[in-house]
N, C-alpha and C positions, 0 to 999 in steps of 0.2 A: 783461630777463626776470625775473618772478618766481622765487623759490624753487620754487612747485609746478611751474612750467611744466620746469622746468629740471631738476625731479625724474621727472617723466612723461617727459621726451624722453630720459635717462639710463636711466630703464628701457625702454625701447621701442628701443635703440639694441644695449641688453645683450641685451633679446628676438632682436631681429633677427640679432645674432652667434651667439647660440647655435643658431638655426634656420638659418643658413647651414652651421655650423659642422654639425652634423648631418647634411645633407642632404649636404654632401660628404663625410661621413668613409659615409654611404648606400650616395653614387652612386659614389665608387671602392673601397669596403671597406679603407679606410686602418684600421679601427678595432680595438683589440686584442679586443672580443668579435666572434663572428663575424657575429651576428644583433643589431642593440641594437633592442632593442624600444621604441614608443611610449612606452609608462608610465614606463618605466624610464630612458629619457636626462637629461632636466633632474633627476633626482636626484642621479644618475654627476656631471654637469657641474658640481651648482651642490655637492658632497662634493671634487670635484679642484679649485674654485677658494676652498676655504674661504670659501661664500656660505650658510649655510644658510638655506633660504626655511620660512618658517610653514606648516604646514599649512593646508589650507582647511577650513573650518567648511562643514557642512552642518546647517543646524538644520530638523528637518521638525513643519511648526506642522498645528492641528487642523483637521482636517478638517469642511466643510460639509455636515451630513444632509441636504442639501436638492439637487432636481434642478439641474444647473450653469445651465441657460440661464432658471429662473426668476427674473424680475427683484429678488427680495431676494436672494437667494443674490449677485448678479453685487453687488450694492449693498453687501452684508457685504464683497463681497472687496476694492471699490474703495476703500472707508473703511479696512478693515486694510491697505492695500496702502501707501493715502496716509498715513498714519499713521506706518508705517514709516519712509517715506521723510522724513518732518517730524521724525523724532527723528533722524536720520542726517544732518539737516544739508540737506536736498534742498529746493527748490520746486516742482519739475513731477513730475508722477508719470505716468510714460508709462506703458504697456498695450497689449501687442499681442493681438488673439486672432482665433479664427476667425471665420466671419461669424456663425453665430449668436450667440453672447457677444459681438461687435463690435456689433451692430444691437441688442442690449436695452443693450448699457452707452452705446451711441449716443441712447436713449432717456432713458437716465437723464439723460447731458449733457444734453440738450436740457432737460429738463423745469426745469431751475434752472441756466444758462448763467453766472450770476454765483457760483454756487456752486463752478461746477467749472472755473472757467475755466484750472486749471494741471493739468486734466486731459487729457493729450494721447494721445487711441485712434489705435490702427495695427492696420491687417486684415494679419494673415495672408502669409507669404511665399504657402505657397501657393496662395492664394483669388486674390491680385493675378493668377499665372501662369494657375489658370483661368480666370477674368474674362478676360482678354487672351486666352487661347486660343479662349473662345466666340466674342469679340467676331471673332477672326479665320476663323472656322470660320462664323459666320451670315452676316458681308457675302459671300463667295466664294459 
């Protein structure tokens, strides 16, 4: 195994301990607070094993004047989106959205398929459930 592999299964190993580790000190209140709240355990946890974790970054970028499902607005966001992801080291630049923004950035794909071909759209958790749900409700 690679280094990174072996670095990601190391953190996903520590994840998993500590959300066991949680969830039983939950379910029997072994824990010396009485209530450990959400927010607040992987702080507790990662201060009592001398790990401290970075903070997370939230960076909030500018905002598009423009209605969301009009096809340059969805094209501004696909090219900043892909962009990003080409400086961070990425090839494929996924995009989930709902179906309107799904069906004009499906538009765009189409219209230049060799352009966007590391462009990979995904509808919606919940568009797929109502699709299925219709689909189950008009055959009956």
């Amino acid at each position: 195994m690679n280094a990174d592999v072996q670095r990601v299964n190391a953190s996903v190993r520590s994840a998993l301990e500590a959300d066991l580790t949680w969830l039983i000190e939950v379910i029997i209140g072994s824990s010396s607070d009485e209530a450990v709240e959400w927010s607040g355990y992987m702080a507790k946890s990662a201060r009592e094993w001398s790990q401290p974790k970075l903070a997370t970054n939230y960076v909030f970028r500018p905002l598009i004047d423009s209605p969301p499902a009009h096809p340059d607005t969805v094209l501004t966001t696909l090219l900043y989106v892909e962009k990003a992801i080409r400086q961070n080291g990425g090839t494929y630049t996924h995009v989930v959205a709902d179906m309107q923004l799904y069906k004009v950035a499906l538009q765009i794909k189409w219209s230049d398929p060799e352009r966007w071909k590391n462009l990979v759209l995904r509808l919606g958790g919940m568009q797929m459930m109502l699709m299925s749900f219709i689909g189950c409700i008009a055959i009956s």
